[in-house]
N, C-alpha and C positions, 0 to 999 in steps of 0.2 A: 233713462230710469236710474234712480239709485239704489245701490243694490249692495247691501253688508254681506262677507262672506266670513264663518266662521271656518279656522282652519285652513292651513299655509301646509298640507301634507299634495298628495299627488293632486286628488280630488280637488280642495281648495285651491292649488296651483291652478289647477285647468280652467278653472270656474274666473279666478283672475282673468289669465289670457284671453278666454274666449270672450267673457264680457266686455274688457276693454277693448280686445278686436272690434266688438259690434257698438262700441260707441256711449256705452252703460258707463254713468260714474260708480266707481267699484272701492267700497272701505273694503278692507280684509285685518282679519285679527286672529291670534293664538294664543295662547296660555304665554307663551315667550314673546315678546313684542319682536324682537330681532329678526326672527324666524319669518315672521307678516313683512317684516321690512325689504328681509331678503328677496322675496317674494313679488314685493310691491316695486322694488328696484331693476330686478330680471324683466317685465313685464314692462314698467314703464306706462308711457301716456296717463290714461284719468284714474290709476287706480295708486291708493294710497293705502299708509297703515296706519291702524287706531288702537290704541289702548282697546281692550278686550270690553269693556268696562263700557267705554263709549260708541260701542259699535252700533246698536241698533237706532243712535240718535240722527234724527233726517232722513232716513233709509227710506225705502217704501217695499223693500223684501228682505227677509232674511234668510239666506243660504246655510244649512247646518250642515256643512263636509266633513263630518267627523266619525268616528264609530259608535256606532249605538249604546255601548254603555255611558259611555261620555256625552251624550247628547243632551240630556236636563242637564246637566253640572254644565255646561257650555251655553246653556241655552240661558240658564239663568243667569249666566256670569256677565251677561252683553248687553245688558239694562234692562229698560223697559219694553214689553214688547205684546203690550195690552193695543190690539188692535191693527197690529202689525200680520205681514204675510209672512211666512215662515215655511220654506220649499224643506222638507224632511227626505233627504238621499239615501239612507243606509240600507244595509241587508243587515239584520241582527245574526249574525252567524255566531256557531256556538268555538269555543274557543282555539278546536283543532279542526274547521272549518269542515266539520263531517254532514251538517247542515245547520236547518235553521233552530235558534233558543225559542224564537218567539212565534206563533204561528195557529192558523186554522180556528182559533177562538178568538184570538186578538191578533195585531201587528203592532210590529215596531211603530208606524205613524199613528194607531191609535192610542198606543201608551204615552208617546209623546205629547200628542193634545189632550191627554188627561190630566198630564203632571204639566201643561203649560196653558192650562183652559182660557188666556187672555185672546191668544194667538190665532189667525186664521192659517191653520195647517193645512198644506197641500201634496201629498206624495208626489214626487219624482225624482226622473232621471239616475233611479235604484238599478235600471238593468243598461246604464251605458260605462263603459269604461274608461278610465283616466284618458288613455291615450287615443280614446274617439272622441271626447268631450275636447281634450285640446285644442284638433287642430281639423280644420274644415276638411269638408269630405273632397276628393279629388275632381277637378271637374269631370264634370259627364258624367259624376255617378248619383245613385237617389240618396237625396239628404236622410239622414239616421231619422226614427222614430223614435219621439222620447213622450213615454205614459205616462199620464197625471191624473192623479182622483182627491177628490175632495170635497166638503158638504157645503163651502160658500160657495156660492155662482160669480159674484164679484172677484174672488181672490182667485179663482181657477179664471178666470177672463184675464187678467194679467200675468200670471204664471203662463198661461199660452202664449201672448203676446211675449214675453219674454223668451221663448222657445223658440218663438219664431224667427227673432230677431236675432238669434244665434244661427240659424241657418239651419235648423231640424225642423222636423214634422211634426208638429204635438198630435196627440194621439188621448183623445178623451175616456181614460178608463171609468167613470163615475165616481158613485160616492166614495170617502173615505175607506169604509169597509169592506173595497177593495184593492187595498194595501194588504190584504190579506191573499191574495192572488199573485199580486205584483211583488211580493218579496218572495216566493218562492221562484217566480219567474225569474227574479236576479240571480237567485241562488246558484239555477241551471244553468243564467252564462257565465257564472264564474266557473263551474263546473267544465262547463263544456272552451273554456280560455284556458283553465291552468290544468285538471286532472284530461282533459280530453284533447292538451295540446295542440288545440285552434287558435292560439292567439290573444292577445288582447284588442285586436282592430276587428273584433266582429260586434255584430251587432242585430236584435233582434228586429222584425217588421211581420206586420200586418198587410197580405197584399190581397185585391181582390181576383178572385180566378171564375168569374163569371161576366156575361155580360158585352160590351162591344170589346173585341180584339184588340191589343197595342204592342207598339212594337215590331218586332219583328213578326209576329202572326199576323197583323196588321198587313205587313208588308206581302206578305205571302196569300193573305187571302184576296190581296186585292190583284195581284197576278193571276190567280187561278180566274176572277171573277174577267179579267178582260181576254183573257184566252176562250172566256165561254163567249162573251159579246162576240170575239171574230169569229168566229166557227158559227154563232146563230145568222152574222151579216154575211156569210157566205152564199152563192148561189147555189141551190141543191141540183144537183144529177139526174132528178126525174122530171 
């Protein structure tokens, strides 16, 4: 897939690597060309830098890794993008990160697709962090879950596929106007990475806790279950 990333900061960095990891031709662009370059150089294989200007041309996604005030003025700056998919990342945090500016009547990705009404806007990947998005999860462990909501059914069909393709779990949160859920949900794991000194390698999940056993319960109840079969094949006493 090809896939425009705006912003060469940690976010935009990651979004590089991990896409060219997975085999995605990758434009990346900044305000400062040098900075995409640098970027595009560290990184290496299919991803390239483009004048800011020409970033959304050929694309078939556009990544906006920027911070939320900056997100129209970046958005507009990167051409045309009448028709185009447009993956919306941010947390709208307020300036001394005490929380959220934007929230509970609107979201950051709904003020986006209003001020960019061409675009098929999609939320996500607001509650993973730089240094999970990087770099693949260690074998043997559950691939990260990354939330995406949106009002096109076509543009959330390849936004997941692109999720997938990075080696996470897409996680279908619905419509659009729940980006209104999902950016307070970011809020808390930044919260809980920087004020609750957890880290930035964590990350949220959705597990089920009902239903057939796995795992290690799995394993245990299927001991307890042949301990009952010997004890019933035994011959009885009377």
């Amino acid at each position: 897939m090809k896939v425009g990333v705006i912003g060469a900061g940690n976010m935009g960095s990651a979004f590089a690597r991990r896409l060219g990891a997975a085999g995605h031709e990758v434009s990346i662009a900044s305000r400062d060309l040098e900075d995409a370059r640098n970027v595009a150089a560290t990184v290496g294989g299919a991803v390239r830098a483009v004048p800011q200007q020409e970033l959304a041309d050929g694309v078939e996604v556009v990544i906006a890794a920027t911070y939320f005030p900056s997100q129209v003025d970046a958005l507009r700056a990167s051409g045309r993008l009448d028709g185009k998919i447009v993956v919306e990342i941010s947390n709208p945090l307020k300036p001394d990160m005490s929380g959220l500016a934007v929230g509970f009547t609107t979201s950051a990705a709904e003020e986006i697709a209003r001020a960019i009404p061409g675009a098929k806007l999609v939320k996500a990947f607001n509650t993973v962090f730089a240094q999970v998005l990087a770099d693949p999860a260690p074998a043997g462990a559950a691939a990260v879950q990354v939330f995406y909501a949106g009002d096109d059914e076509d543009a959330k069909r390849t936004v997941r596929a692109l999720i997938e393709s990075m080696g996470f779990e897409p996680v279908d949160a619905g419509p659009l106007g729940n980006a209104r859920l999902l950016e307070p949900l970011g809020m808390l794991n930044i919260y809980l990475g920087y004020a609750a000194k957890m880290g930035t390698d964590v990350a949220f999940a959705v597990r089920k806790v009902s239903g057939e056993a796995t795992g290690a319960s799995a394993e245990q109840g299927a001991r307890q279950g042949a301990r009952s079969r010997d004890r019933e094949s035994q011959p009885r006493a009377d």
